[in-house]
N, C-alpha and C positions, 0 to 999 in steps of 0.2 A: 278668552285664552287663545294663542296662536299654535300651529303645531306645528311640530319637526318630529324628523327623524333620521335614524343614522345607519349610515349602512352596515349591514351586522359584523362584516368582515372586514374592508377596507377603511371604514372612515368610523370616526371617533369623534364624541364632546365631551366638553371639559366642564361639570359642573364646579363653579365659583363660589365657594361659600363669601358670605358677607356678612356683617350684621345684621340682626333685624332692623326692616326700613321704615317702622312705623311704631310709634307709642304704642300705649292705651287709649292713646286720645283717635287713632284709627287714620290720621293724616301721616304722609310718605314721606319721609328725607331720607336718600334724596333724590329716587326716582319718582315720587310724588310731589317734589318742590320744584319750582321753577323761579327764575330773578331774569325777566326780561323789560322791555320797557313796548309799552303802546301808548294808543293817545289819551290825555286826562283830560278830560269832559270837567269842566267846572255844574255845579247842579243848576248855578244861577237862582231862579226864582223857584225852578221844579222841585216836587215834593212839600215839605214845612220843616217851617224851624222847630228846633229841641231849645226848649226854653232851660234856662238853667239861671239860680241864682245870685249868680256870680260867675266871670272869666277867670276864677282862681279855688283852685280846690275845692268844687262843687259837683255832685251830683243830678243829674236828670232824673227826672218822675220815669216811671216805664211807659217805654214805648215802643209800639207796634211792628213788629218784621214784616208783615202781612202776610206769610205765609209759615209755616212748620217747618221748623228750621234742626235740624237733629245733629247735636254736638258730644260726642264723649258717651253713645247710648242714651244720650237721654234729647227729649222732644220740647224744643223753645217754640215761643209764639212772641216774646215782648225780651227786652234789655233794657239796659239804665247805663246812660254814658256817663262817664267821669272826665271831666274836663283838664288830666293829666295824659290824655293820650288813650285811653281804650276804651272798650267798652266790657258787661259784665253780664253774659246770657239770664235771661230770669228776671223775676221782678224785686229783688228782693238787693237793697245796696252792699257795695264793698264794708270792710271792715272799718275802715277811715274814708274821710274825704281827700285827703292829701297821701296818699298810695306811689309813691315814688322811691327810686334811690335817694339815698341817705347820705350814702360816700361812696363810692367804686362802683364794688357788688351787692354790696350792701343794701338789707329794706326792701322795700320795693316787691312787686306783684309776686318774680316767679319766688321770690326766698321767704315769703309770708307763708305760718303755716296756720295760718289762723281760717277756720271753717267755710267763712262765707268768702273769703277770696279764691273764688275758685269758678269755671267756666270762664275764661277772660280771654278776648283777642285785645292784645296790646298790639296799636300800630305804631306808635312812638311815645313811650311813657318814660315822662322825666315833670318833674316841676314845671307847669307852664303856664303863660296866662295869654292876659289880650295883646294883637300886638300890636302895631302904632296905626293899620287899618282897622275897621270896624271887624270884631271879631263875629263869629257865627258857628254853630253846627246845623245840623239839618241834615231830613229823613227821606228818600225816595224809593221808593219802591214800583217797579214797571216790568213789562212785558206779561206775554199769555199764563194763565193757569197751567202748573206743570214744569213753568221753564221762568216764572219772576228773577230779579236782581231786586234785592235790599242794599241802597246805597246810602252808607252815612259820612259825611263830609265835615271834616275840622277844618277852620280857613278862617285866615287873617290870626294864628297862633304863636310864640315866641318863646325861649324860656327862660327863666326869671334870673337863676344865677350870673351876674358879671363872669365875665365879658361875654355881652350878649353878642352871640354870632348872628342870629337874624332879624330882623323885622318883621317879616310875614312869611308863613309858613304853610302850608296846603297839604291835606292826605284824605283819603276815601277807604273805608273797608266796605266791601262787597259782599253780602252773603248770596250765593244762589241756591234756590229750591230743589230740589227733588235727587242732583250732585254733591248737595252738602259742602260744596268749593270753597275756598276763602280767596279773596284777593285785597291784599295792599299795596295801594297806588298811591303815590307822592307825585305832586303837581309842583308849580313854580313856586320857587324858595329865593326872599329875598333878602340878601347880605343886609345885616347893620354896617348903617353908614359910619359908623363912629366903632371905635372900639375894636381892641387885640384878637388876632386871630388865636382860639384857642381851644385846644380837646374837650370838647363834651360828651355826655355820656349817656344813650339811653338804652332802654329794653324795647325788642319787637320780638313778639312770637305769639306762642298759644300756650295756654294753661287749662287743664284737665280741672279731677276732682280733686286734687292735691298739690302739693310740690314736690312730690318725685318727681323722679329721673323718666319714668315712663309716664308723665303724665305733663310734660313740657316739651314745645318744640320750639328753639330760639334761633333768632337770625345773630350773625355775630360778625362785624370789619373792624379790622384798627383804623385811622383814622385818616391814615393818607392813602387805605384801599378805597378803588371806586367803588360806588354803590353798585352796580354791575357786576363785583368779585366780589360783594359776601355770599356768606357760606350757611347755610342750615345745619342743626344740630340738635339731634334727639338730647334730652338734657336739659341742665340749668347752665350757665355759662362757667365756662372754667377758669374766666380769668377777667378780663376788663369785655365790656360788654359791648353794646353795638357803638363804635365812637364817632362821632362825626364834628363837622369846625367848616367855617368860612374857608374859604381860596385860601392858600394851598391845600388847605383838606377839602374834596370832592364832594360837592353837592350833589343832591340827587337829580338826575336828567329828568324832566316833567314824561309823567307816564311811566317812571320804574315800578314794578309790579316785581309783587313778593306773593307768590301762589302757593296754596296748600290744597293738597287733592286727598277725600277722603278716602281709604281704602275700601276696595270689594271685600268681600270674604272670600271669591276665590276669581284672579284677576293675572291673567298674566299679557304681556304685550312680545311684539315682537319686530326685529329691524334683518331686513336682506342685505347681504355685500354680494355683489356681483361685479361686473363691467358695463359702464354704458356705453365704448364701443369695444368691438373683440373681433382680432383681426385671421379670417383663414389662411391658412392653416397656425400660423403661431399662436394663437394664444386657446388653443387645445389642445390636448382637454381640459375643457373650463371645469374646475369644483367650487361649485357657489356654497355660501355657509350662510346663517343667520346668528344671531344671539338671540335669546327667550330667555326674558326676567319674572321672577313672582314677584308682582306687585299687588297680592291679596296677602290677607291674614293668614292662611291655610296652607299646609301644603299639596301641592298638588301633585296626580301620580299619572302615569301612562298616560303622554303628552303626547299628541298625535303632530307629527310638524310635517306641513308638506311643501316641497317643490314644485310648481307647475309652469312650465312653459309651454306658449303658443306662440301662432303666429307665421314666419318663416322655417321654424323649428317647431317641436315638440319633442317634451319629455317632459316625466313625472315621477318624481322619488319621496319614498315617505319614511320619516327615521321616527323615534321612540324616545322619548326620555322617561327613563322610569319612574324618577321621583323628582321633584323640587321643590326644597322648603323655602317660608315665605322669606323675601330677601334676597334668594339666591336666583343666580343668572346659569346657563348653561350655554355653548359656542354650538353650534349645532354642525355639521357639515355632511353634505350631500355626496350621493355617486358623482365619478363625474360624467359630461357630456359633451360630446362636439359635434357643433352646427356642419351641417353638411350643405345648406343651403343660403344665401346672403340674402342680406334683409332685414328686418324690423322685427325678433322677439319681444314679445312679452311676456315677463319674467313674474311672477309671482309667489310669498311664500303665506303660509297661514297656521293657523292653530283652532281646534274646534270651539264650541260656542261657550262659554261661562258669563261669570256675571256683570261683565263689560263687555260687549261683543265692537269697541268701536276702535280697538286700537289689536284685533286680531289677524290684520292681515298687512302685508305691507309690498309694491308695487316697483316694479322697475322697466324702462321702456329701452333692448339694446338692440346697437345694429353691429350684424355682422357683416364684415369688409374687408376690404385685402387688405388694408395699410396702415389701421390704426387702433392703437390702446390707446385706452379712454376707460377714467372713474366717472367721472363726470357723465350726465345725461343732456340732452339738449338744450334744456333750460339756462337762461340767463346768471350772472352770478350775483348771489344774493350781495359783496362785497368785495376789500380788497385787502391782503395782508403783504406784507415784506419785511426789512431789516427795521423798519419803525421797532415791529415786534417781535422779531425772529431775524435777528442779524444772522447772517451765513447763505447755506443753501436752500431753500427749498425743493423738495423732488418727491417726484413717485415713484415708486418698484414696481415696476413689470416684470417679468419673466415670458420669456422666448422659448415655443419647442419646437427642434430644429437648427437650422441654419438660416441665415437673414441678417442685413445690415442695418444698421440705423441711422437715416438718413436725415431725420430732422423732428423738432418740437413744434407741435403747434400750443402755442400758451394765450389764456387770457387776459389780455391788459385791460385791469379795471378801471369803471369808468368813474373818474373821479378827477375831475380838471383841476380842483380848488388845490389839489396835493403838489400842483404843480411851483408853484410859487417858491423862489429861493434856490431851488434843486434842479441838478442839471438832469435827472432822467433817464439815466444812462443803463440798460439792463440788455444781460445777454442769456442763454440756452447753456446749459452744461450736461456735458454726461458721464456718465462712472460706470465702471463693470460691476460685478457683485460684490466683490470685496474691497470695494471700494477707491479703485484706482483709477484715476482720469483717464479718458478716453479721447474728449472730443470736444471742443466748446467752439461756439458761433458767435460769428461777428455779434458788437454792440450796435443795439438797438438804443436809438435816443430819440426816445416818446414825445409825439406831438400828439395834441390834441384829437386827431383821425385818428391815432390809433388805438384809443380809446371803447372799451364797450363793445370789444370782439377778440376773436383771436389773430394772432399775427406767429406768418411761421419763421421759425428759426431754423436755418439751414447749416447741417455739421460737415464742414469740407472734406473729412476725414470717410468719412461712414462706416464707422468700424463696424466689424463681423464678430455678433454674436449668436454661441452656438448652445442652444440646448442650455440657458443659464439666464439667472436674474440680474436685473439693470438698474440702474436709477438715472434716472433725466427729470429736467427742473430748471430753475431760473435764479439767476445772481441779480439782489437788485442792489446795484453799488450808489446809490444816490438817496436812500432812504426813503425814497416814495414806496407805497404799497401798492405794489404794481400788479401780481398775482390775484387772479379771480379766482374766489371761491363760491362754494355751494354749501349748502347747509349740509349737516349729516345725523340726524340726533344722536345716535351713538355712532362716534367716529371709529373704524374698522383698526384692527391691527396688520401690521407688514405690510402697509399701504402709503401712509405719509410721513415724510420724513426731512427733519433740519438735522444738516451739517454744518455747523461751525468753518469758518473761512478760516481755523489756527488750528483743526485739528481734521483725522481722518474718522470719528465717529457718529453716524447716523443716529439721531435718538425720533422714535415712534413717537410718533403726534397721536396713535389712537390709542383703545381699550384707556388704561385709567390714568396714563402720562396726560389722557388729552388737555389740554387747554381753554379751548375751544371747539364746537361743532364743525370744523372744516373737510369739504371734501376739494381738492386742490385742483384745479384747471388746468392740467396738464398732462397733452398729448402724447403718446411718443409715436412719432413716423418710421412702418421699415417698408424695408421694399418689397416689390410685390413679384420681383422674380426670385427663384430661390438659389442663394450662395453654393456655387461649387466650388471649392476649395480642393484645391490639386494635394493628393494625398500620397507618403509614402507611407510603408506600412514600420519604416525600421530609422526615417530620418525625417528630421522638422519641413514641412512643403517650404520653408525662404529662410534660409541662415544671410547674416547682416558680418562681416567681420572685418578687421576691429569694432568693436560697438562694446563706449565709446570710440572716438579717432581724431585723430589733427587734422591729415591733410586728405586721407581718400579712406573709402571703406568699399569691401569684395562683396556681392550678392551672391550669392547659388541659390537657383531657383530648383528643387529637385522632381526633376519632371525632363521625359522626352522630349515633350510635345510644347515645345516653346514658339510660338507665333504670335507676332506686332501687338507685343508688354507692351504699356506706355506706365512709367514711374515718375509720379509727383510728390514733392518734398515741401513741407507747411511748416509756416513756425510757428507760434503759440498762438497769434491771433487769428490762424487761418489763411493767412496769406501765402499762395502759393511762391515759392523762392526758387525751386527749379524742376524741370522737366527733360523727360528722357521719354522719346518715342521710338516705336519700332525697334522694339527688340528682340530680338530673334534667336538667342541666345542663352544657354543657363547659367550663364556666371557672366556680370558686366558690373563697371565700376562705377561711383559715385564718389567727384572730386568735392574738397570744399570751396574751394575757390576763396570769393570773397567775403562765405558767409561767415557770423559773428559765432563763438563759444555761447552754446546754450544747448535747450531741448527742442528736437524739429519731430515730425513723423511722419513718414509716408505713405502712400498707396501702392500697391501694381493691380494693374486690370490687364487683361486679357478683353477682344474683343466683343467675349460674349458672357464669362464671369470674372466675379470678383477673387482676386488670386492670393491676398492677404495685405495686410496694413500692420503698420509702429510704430515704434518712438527710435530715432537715433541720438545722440550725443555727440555734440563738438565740443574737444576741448580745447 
């Protein structure tokens, strides 16, 4: 279990009720399930075949797990595979040999309520036989005493009813010892040469002592979802079951893995949101939070959660949750803190010991700097997203305390040469104030190869001055490559990531339960490291612009005595500087249009030593 806690006065969590996240059967959906892919090991010659008396609705003699396998409270040693796709804890056979769907929903493992069908990991159960290769199952069981894999492998599989979508077919269930884990892995699937692409229909999941609701866990996609996006579900299926079809419907990528984790009886885990870089003085005072989920049976009470930092820094805060039943998540958030020294924190949070101690703590490595926000840690990016999948904005919210400009993005352009092809590449920097209104955007960037597999900065001509308030900065990928690096996040943060639509002005969170995906977003925001003084009155605006809009000239009053060598530059949308006025020495001077075009421009003024304000003007 990991701990938090909260500070008794200022700071607050939010327990999150949820469902219960685990059967009878004591396995997690869906912070116990996972749908990822790694690599499928074929067995080849390792282990022994399971003999069986036929490739078509035939059972196996019982056979050996080689180690104590504990399912549903109760303790296996042996199974009998059925040649329909799963297998059946125990020695003792299913109810029929031919155990499949019937029609839809219909028949089939989880809607049987007949006695002996019951302990069953179905990895793909529909009618099936040999396929046009030498068909095979077979048993391996390997690694030390304590920590075995029992791997049982279907291969060279197909399924009977027209229009047959494959040829040969490939999947492994994995049981391991002493974690009681399950894993289904699907290997290379080969299309039938002949014949209509067409919806098929099977069951994958777990089946308890029964077929209730608390005693079934099923995986469930329609047919044109990837294998990738199905979804787990405490349950019998509610509607059409797990579908799958040749091209156009998504075959499974070799190494998709469908994980089931048994639960503790009392198990909770835990994830840190911090900064991995934080900039002095703006981005304090830092209030780091985490989330703690129960992912035991139990509820659990007086949750110890702690904060610890070393390193260039120290601090240490400990908050309290009084109670969490199983299921339920709570937001934790800490004092805050501000580094007074730069350098390399080490950030850690944790919860005290229970009956998984391996997912109790959780690390973060920040530096603090004069220049830069940063979610991101040093590490490389796991990948690359953009308008492929998220057409509009990408960006991140930072917040500024204080005064400071922002002077540019540093972003990571993922490395992925092959996306190149067809597409011109073309991606720029943008930025927004809090509520949403443009600020600033930097020349296009059009991606070669070098700039690939690092970051590359984007410079805002503008550098607007933001005081005491939250930002978003991000990257426009106008060419549909997936240009943006990311990082993994297991549970993605809330008020941190965020897509705007290129047709509208609202931001929608990428994290807590909108997420999508695990993404934590590769992007910088640069301010400057001197601090903004902005010339203030106490009764009128520091720059009135008038007329604003204008045709042909607009008046400045700068309100301030102390007017010495202004210099005032005027941008148009791309960033291009269009005119310039130096040496001003005056609080009122004018700005003609001359030759320029009807649109939106904006300006600067500086002062020799700060920055004296920035805008937007309008020619009409």
């Amino acid at each position: 279990m990991k701990k938090k806690s909260l500070h008794p006065i200022t700071l607050l969590f939010v327990l999150t009720a949820t469902q219960s996240v685990y059967s009878q059967l004591n396995y997690l959906t869906p912070s116990g399930t996972s749908n990822n892919a790694v690599l499928y090991t074929d067995l080849s010659t390792n282990g022994a075949a399971i003999p069986t008396a036929n490739f078509d609705n035939a059972n196996s003699s019982p056979q050996n797990i080689g180690f104590t396998f504990s399912y549903d409270g109760t303790a296996f040693t042996q199974f009998i595979l059925n040649t329909n796709g799963f297998i059946k804890l125990g020695n003792t056979n299913p109810s029929i040999d031919s155990l499949f769907f019937t029609s839809g929903i219909l028949g089939g493992i989880f809607n049987s309520a007949n006695a002996t069908d019951v302990n069953i990991l179905s990895i793909f159960n529909l009618d099936l036989q040999a396929g046009t290769a030498t068909p095979e199952y077979r048993l391996f069981t390997s690694g030390p005493a304590g920590s075995q894999i029992c791997t049982i492998q279907f291969k060279n599989v197909r399924g009977k009813i027209a229009p047959i979508q494959f040829d040969n077919m490939e999947f492994q269930i994995k049981l391991y010892e002493t974690t009681n884990n399950i894993e289904f892995i699907y290997g290379t699937w080969i299309p039938a040469a002949t014949g209509l692409t067409s919806t098929k229909i099977a069951a994958i999941g777990l089946k308890g002592a029964n077929n209730s609701n608390t005693e079934l866990l099923v995986v469930s996609k329609i047919s044109v979802t990837p294998w990738g996006a199905a979804s787990f579900m405490s349950g019998n299926y509610m509607g059409t079951a797990f579908s799958y079809g040749k091209p156009t419907k998504p075959i499974p990528d070799a190494g998709r893995t469908f994980r089931f984790i048994q639960a503790f009886q009392n198990d909770a885990t835990i994830n840190l949101f911090t900064l991995g870089s934080i900039p002095k003085p703006y981005g304090a005072p830092r209030v780091d939070s985490a989330i703690v989920r129960n992912i035991g049976m139990n509820t659990l009470t007086n949750i110890n959660v702690t904060l610890n930092i070393t390193g260039a820094n120290t601090f240490t805060n400990i908050q309290i949750i009084p109670s969490l039943a199983s299921g339920a998540s709570a937001t934790v958030g800490f004092a805050p803190y501000t580094p007074a020294t730069l350098g390399t924190n080490n950030v850690s949070v944790s919860i005290s010991n229970d009956d998984n101690n391996g997912n109790n703590t959780d690390t973060y490595s920040q530096i603090v700097n004069s220049t830069i926000f940063s979610y991101a840690d040093a590490g490389k990016a796991a990948g690359g997203i953009g308008s492929q999948n998220y057409p509009g904005y990408l960006v991140n919210k930072y917040t500024i305390t204080g005064t400071t400009s922002v002077t540019g993005a540093n972003i990571y352009i993922a490395n992925d040469p092959a996306a190149f092809t067809g597409k011109s590449n073309k991606v720029y920097a943008i930025l927004f104030d809090g509520a949403g209104n443009k600020l600033d955007s930097s020349a296009v960037l059009t991606i070669s190869i070098s700039d690939t597999g690092k970051y590359h900065t984007f410079t805002f001509p503008l550098s607007p001055t933001i005081s005491n308030s939250s930002f978003y900065i991000g990257l426009e990928d106008t060419a549909g490559y997936n240009a943006l690096g990311y990082q993994t996040e297991s549970s993605p943060r809330m008020d941190a990531y965020f897509i705007r639509s290129m047709n509208t002005s609202v931001f929608t969170d990428l994290g807590g339960g909108n997420s999508f995906t695990p993404y934590r977003l590769m992007i910088q925001a640069i301010v400057s490291n001197t601090v903004a003084v902005i010339l203030e009155n106490s009764e009128q605006k520091t720059v009135m612009a008038f007329p604003n809009p204008f045709s042909n000239e607009t008046n400045f009053n700068i309100q301030s005595n102390d007017i010495k060598g202004i210099s005032f530059s005027l941008y148009d949308v791309t960033g291009r500087i269009v005119k310039t006025l130096k040496n001003i020495n005056t609080p009122e001077f004018k700005v003609e249009r001359e030759n320029l075009q009807n649109g939106i421009y904006f300006y600067t003024l500086n002062s020799t030593e700060n920055i004296i304000d920035s805008g937007k003007l309008i020619i009409e």
